[in-house]
N, CA, C and O of each residue as an XYZ file, in Angstrom:
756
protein
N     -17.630     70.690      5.936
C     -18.134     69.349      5.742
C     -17.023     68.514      5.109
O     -16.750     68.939      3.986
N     -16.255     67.399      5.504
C     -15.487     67.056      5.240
C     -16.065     65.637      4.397
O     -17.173     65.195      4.701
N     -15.307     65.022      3.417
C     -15.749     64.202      2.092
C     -16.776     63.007      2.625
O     -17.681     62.472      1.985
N     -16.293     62.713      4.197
C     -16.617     61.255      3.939
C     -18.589     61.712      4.243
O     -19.371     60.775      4.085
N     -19.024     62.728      4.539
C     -20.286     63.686      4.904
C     -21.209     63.861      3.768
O     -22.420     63.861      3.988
N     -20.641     64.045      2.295
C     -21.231     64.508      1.079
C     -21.600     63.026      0.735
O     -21.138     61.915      0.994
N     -22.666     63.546      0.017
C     -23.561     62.584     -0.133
C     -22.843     61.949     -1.877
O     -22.961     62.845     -2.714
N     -22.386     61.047     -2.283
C     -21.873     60.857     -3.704
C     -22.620     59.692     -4.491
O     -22.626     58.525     -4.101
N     -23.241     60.143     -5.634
C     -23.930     59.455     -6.639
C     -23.375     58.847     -7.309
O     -23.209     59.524     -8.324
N     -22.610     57.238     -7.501
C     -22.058     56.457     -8.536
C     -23.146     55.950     -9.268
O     -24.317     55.722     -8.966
N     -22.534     55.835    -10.232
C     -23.360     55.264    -11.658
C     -22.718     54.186    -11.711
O     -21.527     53.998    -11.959
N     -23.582     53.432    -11.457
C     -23.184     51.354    -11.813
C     -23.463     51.693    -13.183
O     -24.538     52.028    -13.681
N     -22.237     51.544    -13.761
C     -22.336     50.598    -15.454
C     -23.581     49.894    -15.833
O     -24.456     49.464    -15.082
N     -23.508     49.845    -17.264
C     -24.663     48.872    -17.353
C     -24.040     47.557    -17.793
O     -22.850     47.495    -18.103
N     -24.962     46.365    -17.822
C     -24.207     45.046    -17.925
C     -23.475     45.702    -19.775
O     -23.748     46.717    -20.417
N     -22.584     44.626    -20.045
C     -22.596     44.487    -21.962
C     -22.630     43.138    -22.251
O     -22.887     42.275    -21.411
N     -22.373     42.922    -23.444
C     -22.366     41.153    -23.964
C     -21.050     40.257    -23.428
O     -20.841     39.061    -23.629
N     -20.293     41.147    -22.737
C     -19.141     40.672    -21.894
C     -19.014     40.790    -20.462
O     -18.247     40.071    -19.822
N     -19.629     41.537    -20.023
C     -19.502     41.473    -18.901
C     -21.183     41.691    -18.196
O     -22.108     42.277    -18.758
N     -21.231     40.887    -16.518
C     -22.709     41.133    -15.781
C     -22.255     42.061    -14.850
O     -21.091     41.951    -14.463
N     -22.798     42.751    -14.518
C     -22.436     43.501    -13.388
C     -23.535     43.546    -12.182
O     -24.699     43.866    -12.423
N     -23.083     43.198    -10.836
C     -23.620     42.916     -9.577
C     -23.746     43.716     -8.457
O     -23.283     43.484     -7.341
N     -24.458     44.763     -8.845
C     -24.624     46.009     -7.485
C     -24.766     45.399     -6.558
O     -25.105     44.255     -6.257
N     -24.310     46.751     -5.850
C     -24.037     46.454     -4.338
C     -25.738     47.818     -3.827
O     -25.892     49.009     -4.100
N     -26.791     46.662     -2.912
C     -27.391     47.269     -2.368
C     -27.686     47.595     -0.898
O     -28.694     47.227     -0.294
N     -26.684     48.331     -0.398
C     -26.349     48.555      1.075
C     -25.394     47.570      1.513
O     -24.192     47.599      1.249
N     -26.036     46.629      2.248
C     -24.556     45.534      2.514
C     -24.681     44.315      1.312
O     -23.668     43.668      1.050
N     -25.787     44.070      0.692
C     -25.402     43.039     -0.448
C     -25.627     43.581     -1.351
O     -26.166     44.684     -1.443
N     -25.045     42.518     -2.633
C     -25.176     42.576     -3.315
C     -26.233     41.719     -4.362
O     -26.174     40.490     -4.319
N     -27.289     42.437     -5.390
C     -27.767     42.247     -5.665
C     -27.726     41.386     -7.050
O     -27.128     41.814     -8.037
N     -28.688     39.631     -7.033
C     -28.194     38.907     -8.004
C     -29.459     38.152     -8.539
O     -29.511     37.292     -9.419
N     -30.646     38.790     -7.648
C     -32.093     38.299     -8.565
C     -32.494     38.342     -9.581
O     -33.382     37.610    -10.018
N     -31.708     39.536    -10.399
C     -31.922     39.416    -11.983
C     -31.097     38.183    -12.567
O     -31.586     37.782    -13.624
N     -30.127     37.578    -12.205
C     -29.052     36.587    -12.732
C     -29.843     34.996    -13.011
O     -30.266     34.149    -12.224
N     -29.809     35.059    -14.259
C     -30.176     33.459    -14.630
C     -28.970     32.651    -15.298
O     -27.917     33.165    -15.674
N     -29.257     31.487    -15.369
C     -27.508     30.828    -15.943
C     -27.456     30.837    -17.592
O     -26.599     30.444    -18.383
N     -28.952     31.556    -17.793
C     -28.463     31.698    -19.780
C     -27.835     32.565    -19.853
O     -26.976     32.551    -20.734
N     -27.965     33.925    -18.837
C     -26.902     34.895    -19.621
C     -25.412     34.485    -19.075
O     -24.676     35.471    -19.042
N     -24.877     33.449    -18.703
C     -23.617     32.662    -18.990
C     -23.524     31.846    -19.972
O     -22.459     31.379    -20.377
N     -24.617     31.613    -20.425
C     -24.890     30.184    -21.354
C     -24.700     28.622    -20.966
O     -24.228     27.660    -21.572
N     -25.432     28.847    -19.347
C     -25.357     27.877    -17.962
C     -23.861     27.578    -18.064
O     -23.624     26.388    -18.272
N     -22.965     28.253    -17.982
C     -22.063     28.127    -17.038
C     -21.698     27.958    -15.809
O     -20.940     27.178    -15.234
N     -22.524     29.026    -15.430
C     -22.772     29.186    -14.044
C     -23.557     29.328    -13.320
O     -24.022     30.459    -13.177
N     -24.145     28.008    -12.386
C     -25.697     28.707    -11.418
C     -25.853     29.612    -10.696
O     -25.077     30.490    -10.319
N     -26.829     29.426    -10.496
C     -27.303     30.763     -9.198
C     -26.830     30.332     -7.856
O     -26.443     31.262     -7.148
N     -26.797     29.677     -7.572
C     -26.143     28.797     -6.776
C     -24.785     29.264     -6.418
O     -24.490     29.829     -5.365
N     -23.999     28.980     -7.381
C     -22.710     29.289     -7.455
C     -22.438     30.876     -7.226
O     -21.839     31.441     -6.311
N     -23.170     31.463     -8.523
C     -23.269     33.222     -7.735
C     -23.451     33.484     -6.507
O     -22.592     34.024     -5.810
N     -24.409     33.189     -6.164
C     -25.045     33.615     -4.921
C     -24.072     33.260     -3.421
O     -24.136     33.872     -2.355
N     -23.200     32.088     -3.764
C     -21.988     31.571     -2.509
C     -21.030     32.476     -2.710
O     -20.599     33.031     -1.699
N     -20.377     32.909     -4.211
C     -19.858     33.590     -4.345
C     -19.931     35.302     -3.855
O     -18.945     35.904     -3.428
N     -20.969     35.768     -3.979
C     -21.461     37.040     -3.481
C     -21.271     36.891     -1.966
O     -20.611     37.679     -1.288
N     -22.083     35.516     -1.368
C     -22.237     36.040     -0.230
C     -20.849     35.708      0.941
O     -20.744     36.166      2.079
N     -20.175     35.054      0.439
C     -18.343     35.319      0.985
C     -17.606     36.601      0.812
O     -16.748     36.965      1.617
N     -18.034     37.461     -0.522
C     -17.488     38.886     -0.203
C     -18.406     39.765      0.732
O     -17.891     40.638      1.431
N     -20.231     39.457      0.752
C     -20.298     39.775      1.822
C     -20.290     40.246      3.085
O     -20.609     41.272      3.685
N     -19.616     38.700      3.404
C     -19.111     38.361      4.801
C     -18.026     38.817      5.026
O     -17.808     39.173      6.184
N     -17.035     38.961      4.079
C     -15.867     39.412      4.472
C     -15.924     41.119      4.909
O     -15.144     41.759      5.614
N     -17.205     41.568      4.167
C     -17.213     43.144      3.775
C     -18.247     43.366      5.096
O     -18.121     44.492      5.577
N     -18.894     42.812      5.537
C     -19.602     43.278      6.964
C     -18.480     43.079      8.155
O     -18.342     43.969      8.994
N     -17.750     41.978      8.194
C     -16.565     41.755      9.571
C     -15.729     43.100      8.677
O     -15.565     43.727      9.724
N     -15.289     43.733      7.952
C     -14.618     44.636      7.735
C     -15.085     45.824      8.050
O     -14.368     46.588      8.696
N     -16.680     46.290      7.557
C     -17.338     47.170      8.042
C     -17.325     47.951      9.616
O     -17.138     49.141      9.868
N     -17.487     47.260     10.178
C     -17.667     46.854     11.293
C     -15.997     47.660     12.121
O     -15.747     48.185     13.206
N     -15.554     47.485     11.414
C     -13.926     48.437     11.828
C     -14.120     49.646     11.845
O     -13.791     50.357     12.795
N     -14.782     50.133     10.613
C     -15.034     51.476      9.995
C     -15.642     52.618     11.409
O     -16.731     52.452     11.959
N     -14.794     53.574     11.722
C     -14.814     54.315     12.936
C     -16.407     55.536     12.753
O     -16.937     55.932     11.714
N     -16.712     55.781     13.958
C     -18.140     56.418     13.254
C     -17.747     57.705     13.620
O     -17.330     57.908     14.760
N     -17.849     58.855     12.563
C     -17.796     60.074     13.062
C     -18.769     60.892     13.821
O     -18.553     62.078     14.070
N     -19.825     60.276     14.185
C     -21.166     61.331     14.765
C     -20.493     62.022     16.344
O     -21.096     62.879     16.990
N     -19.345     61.518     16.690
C     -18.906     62.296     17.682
C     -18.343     63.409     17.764
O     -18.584     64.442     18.388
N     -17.272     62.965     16.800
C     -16.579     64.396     16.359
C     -17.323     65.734     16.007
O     -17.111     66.856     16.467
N     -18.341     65.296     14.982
C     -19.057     66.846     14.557
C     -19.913     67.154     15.380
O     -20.122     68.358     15.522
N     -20.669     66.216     16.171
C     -21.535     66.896     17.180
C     -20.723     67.665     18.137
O     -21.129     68.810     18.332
N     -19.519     67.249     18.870
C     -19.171     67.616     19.784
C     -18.960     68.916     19.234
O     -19.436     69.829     19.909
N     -18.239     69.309     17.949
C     -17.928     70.447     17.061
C     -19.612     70.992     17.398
O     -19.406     71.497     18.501
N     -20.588     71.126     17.231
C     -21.209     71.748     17.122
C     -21.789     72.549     18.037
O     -22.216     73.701     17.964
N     -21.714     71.386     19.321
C     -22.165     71.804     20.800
C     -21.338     72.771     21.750
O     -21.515     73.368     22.812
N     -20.183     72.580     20.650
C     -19.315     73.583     21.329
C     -19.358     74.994     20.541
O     -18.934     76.012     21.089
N     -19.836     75.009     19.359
C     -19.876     76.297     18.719
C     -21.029     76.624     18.984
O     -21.279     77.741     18.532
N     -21.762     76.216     19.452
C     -22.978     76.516     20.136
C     -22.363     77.353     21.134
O     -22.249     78.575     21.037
N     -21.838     76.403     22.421
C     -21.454     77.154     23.761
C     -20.776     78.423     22.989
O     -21.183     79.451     23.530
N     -20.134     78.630     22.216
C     -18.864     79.805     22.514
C     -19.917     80.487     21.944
O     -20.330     81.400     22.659
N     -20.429     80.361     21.002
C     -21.919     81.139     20.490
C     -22.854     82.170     21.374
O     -23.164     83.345     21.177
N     -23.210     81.142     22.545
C     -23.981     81.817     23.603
C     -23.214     82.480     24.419
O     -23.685     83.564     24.763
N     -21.431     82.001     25.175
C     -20.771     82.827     25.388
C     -20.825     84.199     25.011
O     -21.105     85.268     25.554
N     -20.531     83.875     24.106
C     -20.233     85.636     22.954
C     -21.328     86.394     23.216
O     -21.175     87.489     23.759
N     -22.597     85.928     22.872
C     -24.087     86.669     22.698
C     -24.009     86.936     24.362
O     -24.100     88.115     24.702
N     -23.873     86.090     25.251
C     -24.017     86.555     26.857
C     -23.153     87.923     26.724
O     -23.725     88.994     26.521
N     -21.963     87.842     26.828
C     -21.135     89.074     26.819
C     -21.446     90.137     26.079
O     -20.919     91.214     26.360
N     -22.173     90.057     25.216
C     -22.948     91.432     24.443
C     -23.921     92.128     25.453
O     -23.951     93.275     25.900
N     -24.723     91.004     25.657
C     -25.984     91.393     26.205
C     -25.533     91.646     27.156
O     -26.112     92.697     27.429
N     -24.486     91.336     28.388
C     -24.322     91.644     29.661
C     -23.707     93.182     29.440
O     -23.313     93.785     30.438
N     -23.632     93.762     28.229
C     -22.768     95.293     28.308
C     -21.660     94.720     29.126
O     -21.655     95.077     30.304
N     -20.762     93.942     28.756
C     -19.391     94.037     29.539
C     -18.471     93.134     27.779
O     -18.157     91.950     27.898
N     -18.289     93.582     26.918
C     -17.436     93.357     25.908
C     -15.992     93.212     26.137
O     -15.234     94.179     26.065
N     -15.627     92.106     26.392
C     -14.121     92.290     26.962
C     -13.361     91.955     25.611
O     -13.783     90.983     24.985
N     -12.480     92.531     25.190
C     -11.685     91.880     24.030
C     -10.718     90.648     24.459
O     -10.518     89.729     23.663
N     -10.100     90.666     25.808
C      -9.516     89.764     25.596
C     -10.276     88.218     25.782
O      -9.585     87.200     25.783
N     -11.593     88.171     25.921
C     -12.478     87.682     26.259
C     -12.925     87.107     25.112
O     -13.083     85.891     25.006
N     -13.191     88.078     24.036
C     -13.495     87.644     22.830
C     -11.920     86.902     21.974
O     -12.025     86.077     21.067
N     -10.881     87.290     22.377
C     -10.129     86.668     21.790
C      -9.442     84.974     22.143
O      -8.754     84.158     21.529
N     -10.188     85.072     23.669
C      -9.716     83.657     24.436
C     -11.366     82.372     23.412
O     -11.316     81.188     23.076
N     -12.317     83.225     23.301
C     -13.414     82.591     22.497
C     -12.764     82.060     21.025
O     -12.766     81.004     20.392
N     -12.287     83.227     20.883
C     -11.842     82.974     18.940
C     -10.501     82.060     19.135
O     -10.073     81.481     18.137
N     -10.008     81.949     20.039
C      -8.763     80.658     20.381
C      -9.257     79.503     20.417
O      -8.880     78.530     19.763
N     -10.436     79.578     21.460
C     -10.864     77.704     22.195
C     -11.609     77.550     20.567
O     -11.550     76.392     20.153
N     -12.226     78.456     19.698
C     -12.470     78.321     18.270
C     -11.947     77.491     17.618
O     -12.319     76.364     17.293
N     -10.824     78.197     17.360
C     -10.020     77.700     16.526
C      -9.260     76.704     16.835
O      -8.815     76.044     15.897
N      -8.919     76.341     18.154
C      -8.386     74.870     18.796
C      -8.942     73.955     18.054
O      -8.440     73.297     17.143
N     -10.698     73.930     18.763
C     -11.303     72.989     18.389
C     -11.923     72.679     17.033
O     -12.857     71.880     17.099
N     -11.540     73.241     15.518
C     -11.797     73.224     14.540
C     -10.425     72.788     14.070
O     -10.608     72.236     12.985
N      -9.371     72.778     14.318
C      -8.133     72.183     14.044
C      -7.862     71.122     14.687
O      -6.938     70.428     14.263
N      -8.801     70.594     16.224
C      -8.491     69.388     16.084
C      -9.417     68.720     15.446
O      -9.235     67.506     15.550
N     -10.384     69.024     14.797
C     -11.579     68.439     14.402
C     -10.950     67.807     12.880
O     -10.981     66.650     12.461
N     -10.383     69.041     12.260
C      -9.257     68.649     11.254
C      -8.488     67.523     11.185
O      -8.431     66.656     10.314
N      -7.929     67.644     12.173
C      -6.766     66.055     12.774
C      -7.218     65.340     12.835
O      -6.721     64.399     12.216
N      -8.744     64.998     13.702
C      -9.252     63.672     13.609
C      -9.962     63.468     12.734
O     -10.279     62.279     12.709
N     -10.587     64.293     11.628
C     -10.839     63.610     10.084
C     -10.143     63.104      9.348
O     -10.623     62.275      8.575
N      -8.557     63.453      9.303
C      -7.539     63.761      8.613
C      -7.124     62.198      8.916
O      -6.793     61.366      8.072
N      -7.232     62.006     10.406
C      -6.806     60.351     10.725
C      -7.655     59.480     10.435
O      -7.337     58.378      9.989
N      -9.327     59.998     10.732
C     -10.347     58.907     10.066
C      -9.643     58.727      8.928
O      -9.000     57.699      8.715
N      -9.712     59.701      8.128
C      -9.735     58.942      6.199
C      -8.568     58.451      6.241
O      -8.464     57.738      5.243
N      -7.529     58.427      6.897
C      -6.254     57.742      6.762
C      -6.499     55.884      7.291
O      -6.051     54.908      6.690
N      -7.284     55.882      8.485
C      -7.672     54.666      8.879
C      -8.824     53.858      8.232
O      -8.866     52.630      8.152
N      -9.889     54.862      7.715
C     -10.720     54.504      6.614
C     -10.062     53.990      5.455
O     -10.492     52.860      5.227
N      -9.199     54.348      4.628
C      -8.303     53.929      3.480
C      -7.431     52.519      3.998
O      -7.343     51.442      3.407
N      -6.952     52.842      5.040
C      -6.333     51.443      4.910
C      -7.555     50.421      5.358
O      -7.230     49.295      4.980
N      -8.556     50.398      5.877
C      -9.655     49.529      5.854
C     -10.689     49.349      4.728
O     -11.626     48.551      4.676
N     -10.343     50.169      3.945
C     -10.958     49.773      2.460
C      -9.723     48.782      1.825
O      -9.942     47.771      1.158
N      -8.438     49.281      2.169
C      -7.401     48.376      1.486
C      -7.436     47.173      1.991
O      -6.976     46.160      1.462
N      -7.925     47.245      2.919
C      -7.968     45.483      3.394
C      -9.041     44.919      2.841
O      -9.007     43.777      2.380
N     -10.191     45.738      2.835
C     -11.396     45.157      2.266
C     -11.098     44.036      0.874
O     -11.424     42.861      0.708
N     -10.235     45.134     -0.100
C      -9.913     44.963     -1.159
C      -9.186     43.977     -1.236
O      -9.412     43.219     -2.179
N      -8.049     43.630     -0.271
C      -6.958     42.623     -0.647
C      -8.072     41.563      0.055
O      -8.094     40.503     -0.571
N      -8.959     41.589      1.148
C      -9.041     39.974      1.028
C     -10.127     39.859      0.449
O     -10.741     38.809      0.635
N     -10.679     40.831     -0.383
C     -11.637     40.203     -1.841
C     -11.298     39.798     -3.057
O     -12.066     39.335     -3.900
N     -10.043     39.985     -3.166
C      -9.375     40.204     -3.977
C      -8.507     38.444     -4.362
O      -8.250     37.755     -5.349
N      -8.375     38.407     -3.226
C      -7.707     36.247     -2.472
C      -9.190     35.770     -3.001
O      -9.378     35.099     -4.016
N     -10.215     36.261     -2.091
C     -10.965     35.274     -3.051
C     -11.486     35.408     -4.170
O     -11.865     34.354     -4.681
N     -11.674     36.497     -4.849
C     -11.483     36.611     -6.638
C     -10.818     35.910     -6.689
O     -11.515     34.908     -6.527
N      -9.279     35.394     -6.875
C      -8.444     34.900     -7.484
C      -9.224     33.254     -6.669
O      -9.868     32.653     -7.530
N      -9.236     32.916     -6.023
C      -9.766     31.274     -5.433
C     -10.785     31.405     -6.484
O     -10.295     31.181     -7.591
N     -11.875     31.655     -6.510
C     -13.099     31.634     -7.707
C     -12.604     31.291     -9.033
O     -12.819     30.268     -9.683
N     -11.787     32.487     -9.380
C     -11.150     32.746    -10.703
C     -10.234     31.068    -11.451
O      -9.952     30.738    -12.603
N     -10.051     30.453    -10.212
C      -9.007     29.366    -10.774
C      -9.781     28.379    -11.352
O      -9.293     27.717    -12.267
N     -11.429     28.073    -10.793
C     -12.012     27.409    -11.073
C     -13.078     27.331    -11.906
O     -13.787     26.378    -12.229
N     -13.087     29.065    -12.357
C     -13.985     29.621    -13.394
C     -13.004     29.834    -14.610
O     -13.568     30.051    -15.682
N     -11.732     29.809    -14.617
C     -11.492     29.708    -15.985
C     -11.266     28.952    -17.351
O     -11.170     29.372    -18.504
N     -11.212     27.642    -16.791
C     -11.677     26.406    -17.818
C     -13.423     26.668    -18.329
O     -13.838     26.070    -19.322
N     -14.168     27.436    -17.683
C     -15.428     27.739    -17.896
C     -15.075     28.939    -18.662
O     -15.794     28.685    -19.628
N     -14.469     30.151    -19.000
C     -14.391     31.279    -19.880
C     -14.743     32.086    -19.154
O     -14.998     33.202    -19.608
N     -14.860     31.870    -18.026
C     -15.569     33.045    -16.724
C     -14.424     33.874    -16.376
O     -13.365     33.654    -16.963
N     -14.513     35.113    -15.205
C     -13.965     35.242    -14.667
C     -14.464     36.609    -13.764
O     -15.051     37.531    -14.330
N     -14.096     36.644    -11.951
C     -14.842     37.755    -11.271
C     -13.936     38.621    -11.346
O     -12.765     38.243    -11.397
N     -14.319     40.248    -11.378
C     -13.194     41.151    -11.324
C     -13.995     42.095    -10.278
O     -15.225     42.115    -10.234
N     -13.004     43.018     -9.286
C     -13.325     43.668     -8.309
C     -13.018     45.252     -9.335
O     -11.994     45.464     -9.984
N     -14.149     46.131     -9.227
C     -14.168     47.456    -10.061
C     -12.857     48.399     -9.047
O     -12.324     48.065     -7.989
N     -12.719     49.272     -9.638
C     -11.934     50.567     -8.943
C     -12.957     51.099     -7.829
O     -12.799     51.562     -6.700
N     -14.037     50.844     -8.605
C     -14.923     51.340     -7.198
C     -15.944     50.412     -6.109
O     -16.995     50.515     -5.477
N     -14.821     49.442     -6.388
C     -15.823     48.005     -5.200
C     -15.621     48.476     -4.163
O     -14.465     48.880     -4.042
N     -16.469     48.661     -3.032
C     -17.586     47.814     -3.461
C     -18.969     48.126     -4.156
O     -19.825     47.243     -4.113
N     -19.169     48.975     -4.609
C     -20.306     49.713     -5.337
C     -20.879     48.342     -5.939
O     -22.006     48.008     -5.574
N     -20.138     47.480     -6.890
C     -20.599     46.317     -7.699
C     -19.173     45.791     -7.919
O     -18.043     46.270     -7.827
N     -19.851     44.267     -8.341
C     -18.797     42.920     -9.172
C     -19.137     43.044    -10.143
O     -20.239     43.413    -10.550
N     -18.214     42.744    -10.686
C     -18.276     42.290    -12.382
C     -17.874     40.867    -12.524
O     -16.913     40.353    -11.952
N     -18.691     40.282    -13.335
C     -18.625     38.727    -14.346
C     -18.230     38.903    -15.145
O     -18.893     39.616    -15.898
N     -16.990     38.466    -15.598
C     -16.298     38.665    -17.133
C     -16.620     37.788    -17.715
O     -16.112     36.783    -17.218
N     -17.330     37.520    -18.704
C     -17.544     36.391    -19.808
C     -15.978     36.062    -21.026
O     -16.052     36.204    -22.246
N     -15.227     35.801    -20.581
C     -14.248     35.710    -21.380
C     -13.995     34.761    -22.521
O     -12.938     34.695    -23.149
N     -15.228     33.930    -22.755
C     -15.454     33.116    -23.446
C     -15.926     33.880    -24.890
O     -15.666     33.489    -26.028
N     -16.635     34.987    -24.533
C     -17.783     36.260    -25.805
C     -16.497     36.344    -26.428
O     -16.254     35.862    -27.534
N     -15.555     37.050    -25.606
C     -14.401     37.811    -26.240
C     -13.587     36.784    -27.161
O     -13.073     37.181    -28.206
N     -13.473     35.303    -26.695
C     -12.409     34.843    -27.319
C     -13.359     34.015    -28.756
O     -12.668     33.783    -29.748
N     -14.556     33.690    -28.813
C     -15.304     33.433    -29.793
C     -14.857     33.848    -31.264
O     -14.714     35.007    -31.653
N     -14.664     32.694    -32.005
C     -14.017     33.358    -33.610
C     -12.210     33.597    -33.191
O     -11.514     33.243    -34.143
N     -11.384     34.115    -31.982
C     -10.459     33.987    -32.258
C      -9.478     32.392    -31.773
O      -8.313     32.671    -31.487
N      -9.787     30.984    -31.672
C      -9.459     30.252    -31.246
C      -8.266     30.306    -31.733
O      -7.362     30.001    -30.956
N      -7.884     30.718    -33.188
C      -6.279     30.695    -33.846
C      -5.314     31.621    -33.791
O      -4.124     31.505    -34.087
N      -6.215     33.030    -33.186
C      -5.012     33.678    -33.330
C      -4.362     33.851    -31.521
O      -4.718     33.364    -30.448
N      -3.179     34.877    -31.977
C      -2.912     34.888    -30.354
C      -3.186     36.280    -29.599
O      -2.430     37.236    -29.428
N      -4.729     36.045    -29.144
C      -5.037     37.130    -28.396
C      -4.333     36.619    -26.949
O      -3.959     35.453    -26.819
N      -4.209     37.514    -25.992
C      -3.994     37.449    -24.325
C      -4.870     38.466    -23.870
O      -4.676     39.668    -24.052
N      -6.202     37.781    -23.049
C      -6.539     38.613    -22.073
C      -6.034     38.141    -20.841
O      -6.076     36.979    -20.438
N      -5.506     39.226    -20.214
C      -4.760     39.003    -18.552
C      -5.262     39.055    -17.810
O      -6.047     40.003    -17.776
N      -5.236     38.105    -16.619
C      -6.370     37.471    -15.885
C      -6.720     38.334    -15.044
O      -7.748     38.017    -14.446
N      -6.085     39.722    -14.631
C      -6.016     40.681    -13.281
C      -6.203     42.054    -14.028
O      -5.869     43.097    -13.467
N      -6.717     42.050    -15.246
C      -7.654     43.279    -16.203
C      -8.583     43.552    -15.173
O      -9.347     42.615    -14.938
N      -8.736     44.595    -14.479
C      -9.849     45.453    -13.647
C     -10.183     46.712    -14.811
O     -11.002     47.593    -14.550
């Protein structure tokens, strides 16, 4: 069973007094809990909700690339099937040929090594289509970001987006220090 097959349980964070966090439920993301006090109306729903639904859009036309494996393993299976019944025929027929059984344990092993190769290239073509995902969510984080930071806002894409967004309240953090010289850096993931 190769990775992209296993089933994997992420744990969305929970929000804190600095940051909201915006699961992702199948293709959207979810923002019905979001009211504009927990910005301290900074920001409407309105505004969230355009915002969400441009990564979206970008993340379904990207989807949509994503290659489907149900061919590969079925075909893997239908064929270990055949060599399966092969084998069991040749028992039952009382005619056991070894080299027979060894031309079986070849077309075997062919086809489990190329099955290898073409997973091996999915996740290679899968990765760079998550990397794209990322860089052009990433353009528009930063478009958002220019206009949310006179507001103390700011969107950040997790290590594991798209699972969820995060809302940085950068305003919580800088509260009480107006004099000294903190730097938070605008591209903190």
């Amino acid at each position: 069973m190769n990775q992209e097959n296993r089933i994997v349980i992420i744990n969305i964070p929970l929000a804190t007094p600095n940051t909201i966090i915006f699961p992702s439920s199948g293709q959207k993301f979810d923002s019905a809990f979001y009211s504009p006090a927990l910005t301290d109306k900074r920001l409407s729903f309105e505004e969230i909700n355009e915002f969400l639904t441009e990564l979206e859009t970008v993340r379904a036309q990207t989807a949509s690339k994503l290659p489907s494996d149900n061919f590969c393993w079925k075909f893997t299976l239908y064929f270990d099937i055949f060599l399966l019944m092969c084998g069991l025929a040749l028992l039952f027929l009382k005619r056991p040929n070894f080299i027979i059984f060894l031309i079986l344990a070849a077309l075997y092993l062919i086809v489990h090594l190329a099955e290898y190769g073409v997973n091996k290239l999915r996740e290679a073509r899968n990765q760079r289509v998550r990397n794209e995902l990322r860089t052009k969510c990433e353009v528009i984080v930063r478009r958002y970001n220019q206009n949310l930071a006179a507001r103390g806002l700011r969107w950040c894409l997790p290590a594991l987006f798209p699972r969820w967004v995060e809302l940085w309240k950068d305003y919580n953090q800088n509260q009480g220090q107006e004099n000294s010289n903190v730097y938070i850096p605008p591209s903190q993931y």
